[in-house]
C-alpha positions in Angstrom: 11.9 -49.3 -0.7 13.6 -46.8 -3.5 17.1 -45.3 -2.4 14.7 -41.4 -2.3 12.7 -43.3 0.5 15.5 -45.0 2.9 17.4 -41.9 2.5 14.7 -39.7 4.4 13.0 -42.3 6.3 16.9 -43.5 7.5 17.2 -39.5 8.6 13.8 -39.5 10.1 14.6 -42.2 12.3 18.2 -40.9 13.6 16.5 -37.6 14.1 14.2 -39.5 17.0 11.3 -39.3 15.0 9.0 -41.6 16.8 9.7 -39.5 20.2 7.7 -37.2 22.2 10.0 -33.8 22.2 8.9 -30.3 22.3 8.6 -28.2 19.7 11.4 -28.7 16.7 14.1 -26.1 16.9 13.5 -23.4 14.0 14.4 -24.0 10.3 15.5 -21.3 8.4 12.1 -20.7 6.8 10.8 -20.4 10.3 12.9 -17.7 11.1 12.5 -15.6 7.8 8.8 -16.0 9.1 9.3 -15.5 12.6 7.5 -12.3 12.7 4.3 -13.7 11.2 1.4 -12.2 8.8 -1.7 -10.9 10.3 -4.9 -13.1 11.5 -6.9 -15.5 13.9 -6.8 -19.0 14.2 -9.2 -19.9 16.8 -12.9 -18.6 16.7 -14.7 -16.5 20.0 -14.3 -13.0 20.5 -16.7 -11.3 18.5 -19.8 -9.8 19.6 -21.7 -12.5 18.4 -23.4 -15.2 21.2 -24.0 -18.2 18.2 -21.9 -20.1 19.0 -21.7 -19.3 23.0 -20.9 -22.3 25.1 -19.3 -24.6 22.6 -15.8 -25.5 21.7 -14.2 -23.1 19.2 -13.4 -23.5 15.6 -9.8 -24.0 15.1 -7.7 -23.9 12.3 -4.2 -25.7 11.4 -2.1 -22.9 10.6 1.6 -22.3 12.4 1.7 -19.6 15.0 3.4 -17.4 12.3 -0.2 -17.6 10.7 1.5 -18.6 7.2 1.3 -22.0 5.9 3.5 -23.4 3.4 3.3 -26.2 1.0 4.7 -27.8 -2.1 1.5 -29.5 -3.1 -0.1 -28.2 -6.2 -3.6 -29.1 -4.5 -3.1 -28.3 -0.6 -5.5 -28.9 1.9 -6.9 -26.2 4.0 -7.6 -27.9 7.9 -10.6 -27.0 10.7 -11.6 -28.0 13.4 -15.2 -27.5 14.0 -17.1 -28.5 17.1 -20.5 -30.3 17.0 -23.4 -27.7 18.0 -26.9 -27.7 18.4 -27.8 -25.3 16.2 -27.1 -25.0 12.4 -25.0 -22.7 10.4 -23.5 -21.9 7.5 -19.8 -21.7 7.3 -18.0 -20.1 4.5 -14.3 -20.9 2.9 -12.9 -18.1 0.7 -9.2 -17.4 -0.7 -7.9 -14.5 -2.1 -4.7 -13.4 -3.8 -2.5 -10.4 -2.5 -5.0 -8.3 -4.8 -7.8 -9.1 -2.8 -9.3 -11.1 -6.0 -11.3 -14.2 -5.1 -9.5 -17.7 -6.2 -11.8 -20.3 -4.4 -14.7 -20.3 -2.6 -16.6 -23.0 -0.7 -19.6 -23.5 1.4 -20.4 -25.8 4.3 -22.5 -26.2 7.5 -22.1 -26.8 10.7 -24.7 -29.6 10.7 -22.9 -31.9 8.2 -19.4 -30.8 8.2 -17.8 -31.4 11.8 -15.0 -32.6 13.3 -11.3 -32.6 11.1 -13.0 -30.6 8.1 -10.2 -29.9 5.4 -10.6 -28.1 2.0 -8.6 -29.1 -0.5 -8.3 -26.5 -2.9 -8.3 -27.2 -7.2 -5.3 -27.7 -9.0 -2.9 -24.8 -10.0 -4.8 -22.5 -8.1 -1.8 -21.1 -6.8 1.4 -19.7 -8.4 4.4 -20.2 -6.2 6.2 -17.8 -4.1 2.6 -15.7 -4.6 0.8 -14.8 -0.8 -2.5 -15.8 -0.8 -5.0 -15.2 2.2 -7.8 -17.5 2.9 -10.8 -16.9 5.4 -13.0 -19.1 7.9 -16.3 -17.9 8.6 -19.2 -18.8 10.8 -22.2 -17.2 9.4 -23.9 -16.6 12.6 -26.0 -13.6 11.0 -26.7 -13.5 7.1 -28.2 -10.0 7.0 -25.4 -9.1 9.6 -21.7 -9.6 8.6 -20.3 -8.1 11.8 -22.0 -10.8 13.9 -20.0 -13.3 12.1 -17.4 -15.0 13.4 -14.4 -15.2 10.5 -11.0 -16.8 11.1 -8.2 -15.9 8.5 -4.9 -16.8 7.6 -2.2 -17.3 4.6 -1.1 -19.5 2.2 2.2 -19.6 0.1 3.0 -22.4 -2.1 6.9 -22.9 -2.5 9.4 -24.7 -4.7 10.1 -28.2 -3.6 14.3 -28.4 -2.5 16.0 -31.8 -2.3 14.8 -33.0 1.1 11.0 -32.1 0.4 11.1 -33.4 -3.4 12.0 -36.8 -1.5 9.5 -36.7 1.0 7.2 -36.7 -1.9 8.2 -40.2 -2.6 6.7 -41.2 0.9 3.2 -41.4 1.4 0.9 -42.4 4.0 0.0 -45.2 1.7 3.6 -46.8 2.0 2.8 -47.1 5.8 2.6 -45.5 9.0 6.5 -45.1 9.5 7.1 -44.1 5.7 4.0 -41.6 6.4 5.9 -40.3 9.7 9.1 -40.0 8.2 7.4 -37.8 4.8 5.4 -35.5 7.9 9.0 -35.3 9.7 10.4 -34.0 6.5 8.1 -31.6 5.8 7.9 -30.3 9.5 11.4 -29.9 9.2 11.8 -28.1 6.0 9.0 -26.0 7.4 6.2 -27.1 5.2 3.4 -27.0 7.8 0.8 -27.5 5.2 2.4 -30.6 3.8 2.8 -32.2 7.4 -0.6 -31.3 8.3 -2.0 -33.2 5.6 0.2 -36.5 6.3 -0.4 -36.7 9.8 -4.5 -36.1 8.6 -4.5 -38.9 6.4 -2.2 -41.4 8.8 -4.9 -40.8 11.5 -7.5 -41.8 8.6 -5.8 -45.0 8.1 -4.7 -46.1 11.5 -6.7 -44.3 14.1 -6.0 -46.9 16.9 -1.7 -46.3 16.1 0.1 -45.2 19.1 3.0 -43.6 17.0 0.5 -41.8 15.1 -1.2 -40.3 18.0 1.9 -39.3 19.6 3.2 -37.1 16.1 -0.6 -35.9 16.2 -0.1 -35.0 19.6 3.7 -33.1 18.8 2.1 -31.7 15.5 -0.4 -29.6 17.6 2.0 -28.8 20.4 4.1 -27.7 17.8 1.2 -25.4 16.1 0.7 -23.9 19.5 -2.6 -25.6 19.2 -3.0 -28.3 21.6 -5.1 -26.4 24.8 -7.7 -25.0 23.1 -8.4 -28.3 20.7 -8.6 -30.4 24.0 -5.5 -32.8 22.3 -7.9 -35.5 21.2 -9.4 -34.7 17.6 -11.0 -37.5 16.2 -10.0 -38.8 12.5 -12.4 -37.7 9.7 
């Protein structure tokens, strides 16, 4: 292990990181953020019945609606429940412009479960907002029957602390993986931690550890009630 990686994971550990706490006290980016951007993280509401019955798409985004991340290709995370019927789900991200950056399509009958969208490289400039949006295309010839989640997107300079988390992966194993998501929760890089915690669960669904930060990491998104806790690995 290089000095970059028993520097965090060392910090990691003092900081109780395989404990089950409550939500992590606010970093400063948290608090600049506090006040959140405008948007709708969990699906139902509309006047739509398509989806009537079933469990609601969800998407892993902070309360404050804004992700951050230092990844020059982040990941984009939904949760979509399995349904009966088919339809069409539709990914799009803008700039603060309104111009379209990405745009991807899916469906309902193949793409289920943890469904991220990882979006090409350099599509973002940093410090830039961009805004991305969800939608279940419950109508075609009827946009106001869809049901359309939204939220943001910023991608940040990488300080100290986050430049070294890059040197721990998932890959290294589950507590290097742990520590990097710690580091990234921490610095409040939501995006980051999302998609360490996604790819631990790939690798070692049956790891108590990394069901219990899976657990924290939805408490702390203000997530966990309406995504009945137990999301199953891609």
């Amino acid at each position: 292990m290089n000095n970059y990686k028993k520097t965090i994971f060392q910090a990691s550990l003092g900081a109780g990181l395989l404990l089950v706490s409550a939500v992590l006290p606010a970093t400063a980016r948290d608090v600049q953020l506090r006040q959140g951007l405008p948007g709708r993280r969990i699906s139902g509401g509309t006047r739509s019945e398509c989806m009537a019955g079933s469990s609601p798409v969800v998407a892993l985004n902070p309360a404050t609606n804004i992700g951050q991340t230092i990844s020059d290709r982040p990941s984009v995370y939904f949760v979509v429940p399995e349904i009966e019927a088919s339809y069409d789900l539709e990914f799009s991200l803008r700039d603060a412009d309104g111009n379209r950056v990405y745009e991807k399509s899916l469906n309902t009958s193949t793409d289920r479960g943890l469904v991220g969208i990882q979006l090409p490289e350099q599509a973002l400039q940093t410090e830039q907002d961009y805004r991305w949006y969800f939608s279940i295309v419950c109508d075609a010839q009827d946009p106001t029957q869809n049901d359309v989640l939204s939220g943001w997107l910023r991608q940040v300079e990488a300080d100290t602390v986050a430049e070294n988390a890059l040197s721990l992966t998932a890959q290294d194993g589950v507590a290097e993986g742990l520590a990097a998501a710690q580091a990234y929760r921490a610095e409040g890089l939501w995006n980051d931690a999302i998609e360490t915690l996604v790819s631990l669960r790939e690798q070692h669904p049956n790891d108590v550890s990394v069901r219990d930060s899976w657990h924290q990491l939805l408490q702390a998104l203000e997530l966990e009630a309406p995504m009945n806790i137990s999301v199953a690995a891609r």
